[in-house]
C-alpha positions in Angstrom: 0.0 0.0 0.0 1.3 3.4 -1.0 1.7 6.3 1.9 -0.4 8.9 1.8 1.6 11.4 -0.5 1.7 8.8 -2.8 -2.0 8.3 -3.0 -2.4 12.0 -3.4 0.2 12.1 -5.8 -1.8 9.5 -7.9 -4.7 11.2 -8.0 -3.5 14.5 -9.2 -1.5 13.0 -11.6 -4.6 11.3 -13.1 -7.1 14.9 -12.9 -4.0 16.1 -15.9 -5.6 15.5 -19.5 -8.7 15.1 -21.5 -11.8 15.8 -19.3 -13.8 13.4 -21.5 -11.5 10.4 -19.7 -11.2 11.9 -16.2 -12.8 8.6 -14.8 -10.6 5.9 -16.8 -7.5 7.9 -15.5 -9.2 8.2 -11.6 -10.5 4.5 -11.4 -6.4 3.3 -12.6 -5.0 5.8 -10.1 -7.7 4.2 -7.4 -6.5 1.0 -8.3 -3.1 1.2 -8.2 -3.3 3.3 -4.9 -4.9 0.6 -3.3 -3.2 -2.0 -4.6 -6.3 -3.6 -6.1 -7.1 -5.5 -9.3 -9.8 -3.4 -10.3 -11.9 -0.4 -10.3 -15.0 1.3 -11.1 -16.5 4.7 -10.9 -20.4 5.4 -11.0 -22.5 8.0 -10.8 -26.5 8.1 -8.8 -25.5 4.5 -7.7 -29.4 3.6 -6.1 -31.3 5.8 -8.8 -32.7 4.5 -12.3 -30.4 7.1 -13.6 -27.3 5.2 -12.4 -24.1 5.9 -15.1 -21.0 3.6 -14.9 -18.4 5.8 -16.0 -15.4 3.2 -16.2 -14.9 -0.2 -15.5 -11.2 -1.2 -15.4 -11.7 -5.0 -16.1 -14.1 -7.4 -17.4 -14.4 -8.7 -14.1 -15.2 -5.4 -12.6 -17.8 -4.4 -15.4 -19.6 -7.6 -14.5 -20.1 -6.9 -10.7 -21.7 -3.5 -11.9 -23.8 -5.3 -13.7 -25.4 -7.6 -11.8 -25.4 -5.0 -8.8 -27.8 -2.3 -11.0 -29.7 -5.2 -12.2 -30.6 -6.8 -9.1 -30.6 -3.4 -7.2 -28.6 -4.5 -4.2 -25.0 -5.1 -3.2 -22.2 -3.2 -1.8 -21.9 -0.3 -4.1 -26.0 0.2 -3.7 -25.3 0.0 0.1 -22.6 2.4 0.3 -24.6 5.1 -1.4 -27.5 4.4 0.0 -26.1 4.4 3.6 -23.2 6.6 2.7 -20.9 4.8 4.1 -17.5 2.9 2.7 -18.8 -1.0 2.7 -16.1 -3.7 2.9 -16.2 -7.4 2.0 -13.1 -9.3 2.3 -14.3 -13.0 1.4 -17.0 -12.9 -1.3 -17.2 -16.4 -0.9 -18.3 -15.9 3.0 -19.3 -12.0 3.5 -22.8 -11.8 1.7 -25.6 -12.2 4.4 -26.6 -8.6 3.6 -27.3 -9.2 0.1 -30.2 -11.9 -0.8 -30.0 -12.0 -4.2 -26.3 -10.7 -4.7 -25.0 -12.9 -2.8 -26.0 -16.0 -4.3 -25.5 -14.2 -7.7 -22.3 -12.9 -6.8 -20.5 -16.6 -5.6 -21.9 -17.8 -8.9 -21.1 -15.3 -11.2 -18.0 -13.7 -9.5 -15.3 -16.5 -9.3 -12.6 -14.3 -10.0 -13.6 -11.6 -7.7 -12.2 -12.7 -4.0 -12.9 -9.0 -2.3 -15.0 -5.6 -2.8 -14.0 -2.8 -1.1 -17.0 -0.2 -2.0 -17.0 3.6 -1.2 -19.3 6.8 -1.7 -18.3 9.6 -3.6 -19.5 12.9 -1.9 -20.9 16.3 -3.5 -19.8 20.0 -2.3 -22.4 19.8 -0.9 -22.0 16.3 1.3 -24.8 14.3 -0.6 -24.0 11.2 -2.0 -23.2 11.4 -6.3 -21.9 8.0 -6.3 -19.7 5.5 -5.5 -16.2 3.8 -6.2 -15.7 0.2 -6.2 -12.4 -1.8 -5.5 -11.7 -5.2 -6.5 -9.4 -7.8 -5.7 -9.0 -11.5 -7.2 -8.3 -13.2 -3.5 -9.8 -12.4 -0.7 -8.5 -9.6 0.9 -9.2 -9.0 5.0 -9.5 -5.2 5.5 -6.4 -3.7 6.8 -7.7 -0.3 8.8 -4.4 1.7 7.1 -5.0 0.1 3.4 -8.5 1.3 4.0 -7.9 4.5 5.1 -5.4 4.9 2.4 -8.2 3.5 -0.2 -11.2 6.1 1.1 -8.2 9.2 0.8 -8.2 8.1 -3.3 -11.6 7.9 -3.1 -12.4 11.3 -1.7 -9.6 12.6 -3.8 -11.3 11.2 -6.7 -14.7 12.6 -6.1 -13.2 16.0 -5.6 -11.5 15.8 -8.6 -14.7 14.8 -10.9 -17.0 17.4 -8.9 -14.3 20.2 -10.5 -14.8 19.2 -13.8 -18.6 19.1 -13.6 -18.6 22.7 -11.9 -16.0 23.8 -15.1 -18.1 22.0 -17.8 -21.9 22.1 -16.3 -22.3 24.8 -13.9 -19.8 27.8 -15.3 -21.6 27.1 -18.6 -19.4 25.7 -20.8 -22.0 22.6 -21.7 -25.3 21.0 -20.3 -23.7 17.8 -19.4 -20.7 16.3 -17.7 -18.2 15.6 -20.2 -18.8 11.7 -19.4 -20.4 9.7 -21.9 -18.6 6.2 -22.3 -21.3 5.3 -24.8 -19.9 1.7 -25.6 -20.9 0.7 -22.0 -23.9 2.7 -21.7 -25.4 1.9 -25.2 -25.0 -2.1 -24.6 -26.5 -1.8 -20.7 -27.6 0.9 -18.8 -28.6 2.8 -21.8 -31.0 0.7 -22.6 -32.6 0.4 -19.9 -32.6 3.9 -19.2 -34.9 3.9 -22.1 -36.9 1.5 -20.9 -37.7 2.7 -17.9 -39.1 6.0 -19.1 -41.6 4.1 -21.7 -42.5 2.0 -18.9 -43.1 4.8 -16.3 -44.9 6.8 -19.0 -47.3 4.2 -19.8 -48.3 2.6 -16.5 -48.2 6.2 -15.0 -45.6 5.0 -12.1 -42.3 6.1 -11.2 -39.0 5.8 -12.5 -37.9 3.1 -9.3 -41.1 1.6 -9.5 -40.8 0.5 -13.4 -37.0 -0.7 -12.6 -38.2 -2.5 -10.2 -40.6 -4.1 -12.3 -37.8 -5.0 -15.0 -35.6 -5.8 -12.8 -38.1 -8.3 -11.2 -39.2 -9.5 -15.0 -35.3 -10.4 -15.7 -34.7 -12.0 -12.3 -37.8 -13.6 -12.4 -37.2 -15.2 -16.0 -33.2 -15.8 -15.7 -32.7 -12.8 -18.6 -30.6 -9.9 -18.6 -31.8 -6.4 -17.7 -30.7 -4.7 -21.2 -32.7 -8.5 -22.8 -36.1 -7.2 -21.0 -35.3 -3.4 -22.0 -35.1 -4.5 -25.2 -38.7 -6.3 -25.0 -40.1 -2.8 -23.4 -38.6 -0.8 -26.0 -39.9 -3.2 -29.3 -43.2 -3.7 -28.0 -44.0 -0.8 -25.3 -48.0 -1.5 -25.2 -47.4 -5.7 -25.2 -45.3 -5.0 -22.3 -47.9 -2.8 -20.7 -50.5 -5.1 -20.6 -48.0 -7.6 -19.0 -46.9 -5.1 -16.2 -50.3 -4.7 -15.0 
């Protein structure tokens, strides 16, 4: 584990560049200051508006997965509690989780721990959280988590300054995050699908995930497999829903 200059150190390093790929810099400079395998960043973790914004490894892309489309696990619990959530055994450390944790054990082999944090706003609400993966199981070490919540802070600082620069001074309407490759073949979707389905049963936003999310877990599919359905056939599907 790096000292704590060093973690600082990282993460400045990493804010230098293009602000379009501010978060695949920050999640390797979270990673290799926590001496991790992996890392992701994402943005309005608990919402239906949740937006991965890097994924360092297949692996890691995977957990974020099947954490938005069952609506639980440590990254939904850290920014719902605000918190930092640590499991060091996945194969042991998933009573919390009912439906991850089975999941997880089956779909996760190669993920041993998940260290999960919450990113903070100016203003100390929750925009979303950082997750850090290892391959083995890793038992929490109080100065290698401390060390790991500094980059995380660090890191959340660093993408609120670039959303004031680009969103707030004026200088465009959204953050300059758009990783469409992930966000077209997942979350995008059912983004999509989630409005046509909130429109037409005349519910909210969390109440038509849930109802997708309960469709795909219900039927063994995908998330983006039952957007799709929503989005090809939005009055078939409405008739189902009710």
């Amino acid at each position: 584990m790096v000292d704590r200059d060093d973690v600082e150190r990282l993460v400045l390093d990493a804010t230098y560049g293009d602000p379009a790929t501010l978060p695949d810099r920050l999640c390797e400079a979270l990673r290799v200051s926590a001496s991790m395998d992996a890392a992701t960043l994402s943005l309005f973790t608990d919402t239906p508006h949740r937006q991965l914004l890097c994924a360092t490894s297949d692996a890691a892309l995977r957990l974020e997965r099947l954490q938005f489309g069952l609506g639980e696990g440590p990254c939904v619990t850290a920014a719902r509690e605000g918190a930092q959530v640590i499991v060091g055994d996945l194969r042991h450390d998933l009573s919390a989780w009912p439906l991850f944790g089975p999941c997880a054990q089956e779909q996760l082999t190669d993920v041993g721990a998940i260290y999960a944090f919450p990113l903070f706003s100016d203003t100390g609400s929750t925009l979303g959280t950082a997750d850090l993966l290892c391959h083995r199981p890793l038992a929490p070490d109080p100065d290698a988590v401390e060390a790991a919540a500094l980059a995380v802070r660090a890191a959340s600082g660093a993408l609120m300054r670039t959303f004031r620069e680009t969103v707030v001074e004026g200088s465009s309407d959204l953050p300059p995050w758009e990783p469409e490759d992930i966000l077209d073949s997942y979350w995008g979707l059912t983004h999509i699908a989630v409005s046509a389905t909130a429109g037409a049963l005349g519910i909210t936003d969390d109440e038509a995930l849930a109802r997708l999310r309960a469709r795909a877990f219900g039927t063994g599919r995908s998330l983006p497999d039952v957007a799709n359905d929503v989005i090809a056939d939005p009055v078939g599907w409405e008739k189902d829903a009710r």
